[in-house]
C-alpha positions in Angstrom: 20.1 5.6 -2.4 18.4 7.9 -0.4 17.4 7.1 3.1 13.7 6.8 3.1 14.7 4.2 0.3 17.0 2.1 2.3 14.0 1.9 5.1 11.3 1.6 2.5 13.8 -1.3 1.2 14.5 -3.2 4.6 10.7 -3.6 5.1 10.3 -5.4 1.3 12.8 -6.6 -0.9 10.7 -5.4 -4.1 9.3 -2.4 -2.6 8.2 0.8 -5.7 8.5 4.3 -5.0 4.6 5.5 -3.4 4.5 8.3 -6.0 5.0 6.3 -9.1 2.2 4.1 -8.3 0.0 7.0 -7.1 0.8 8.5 -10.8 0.1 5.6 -12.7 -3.2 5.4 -10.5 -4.3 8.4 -11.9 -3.6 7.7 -15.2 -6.0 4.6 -15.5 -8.6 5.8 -12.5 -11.2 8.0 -10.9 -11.5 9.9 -7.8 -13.3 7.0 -6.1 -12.8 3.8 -8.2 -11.6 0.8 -6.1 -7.9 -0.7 -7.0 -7.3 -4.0 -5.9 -3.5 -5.6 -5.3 -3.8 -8.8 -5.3 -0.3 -9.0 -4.1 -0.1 -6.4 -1.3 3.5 -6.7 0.1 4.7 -3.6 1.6 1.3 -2.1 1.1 2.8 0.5 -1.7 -0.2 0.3 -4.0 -2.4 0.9 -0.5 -0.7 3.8 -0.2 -0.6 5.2 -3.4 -4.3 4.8 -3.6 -5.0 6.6 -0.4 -2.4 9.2 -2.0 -4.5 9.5 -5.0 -8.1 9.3 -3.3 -9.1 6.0 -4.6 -10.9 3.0 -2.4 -8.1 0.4 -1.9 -9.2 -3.7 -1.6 -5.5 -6.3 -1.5 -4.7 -9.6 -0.5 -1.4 -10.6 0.7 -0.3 -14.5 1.6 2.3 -13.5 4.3 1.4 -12.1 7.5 4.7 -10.6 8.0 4.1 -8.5 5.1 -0.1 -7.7 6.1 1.4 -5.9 9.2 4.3 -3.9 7.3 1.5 -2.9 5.3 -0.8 -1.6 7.8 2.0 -0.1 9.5 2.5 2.1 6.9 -0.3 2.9 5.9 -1.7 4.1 10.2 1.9 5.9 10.0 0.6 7.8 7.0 -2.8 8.6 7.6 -2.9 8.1 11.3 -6.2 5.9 11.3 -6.6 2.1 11.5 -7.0 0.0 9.0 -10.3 -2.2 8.7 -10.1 -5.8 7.7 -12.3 -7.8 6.2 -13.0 -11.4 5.7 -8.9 -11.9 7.3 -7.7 -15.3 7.7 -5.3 -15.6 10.5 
């Protein structure tokens, strides 16, 4: 494995290659259209849909994985994220 993989892999046990997702996006979206995850994890499907210029709502049960989530995604886009209706 490469080593963005390994990292990508240490944050998530189940973690999908950003690209893949951001293709199958495409495939079944449009510029614009909301995608909701209602199983957020790493936050790959948030950063495919940024990727692919869609509006992006998900839920995630474990707050360990909100904030590798919304690390990721400020690392990529350099902005912070804003939550809505979160239950600490």
């Amino acid at each position: 494995m490469r080593g963005g993989r390994r990292e990508d892999l240490a944050l998530h046990p189940t973690v999908k290659p950003v690209g893949l997702v951001a293709d199958a996006i495409k495939d079944v979206t449009k510029h614009g259209d909301l995608v909701l995850d209602l199983f957020l994890g790493s936050g790959t499907t948030l950063l495919a849909a940024e990727r692919a210029g869609r509006r992006f709502r998900g839920i995630e049960i474990d707050p360990k994985y909100v904030d590798v989530a919304l690390e990721r995604w400020s690392a990529q886009t350099a902005l912070e994220l804003q939550l809505e209706g979160a239950v600490s």
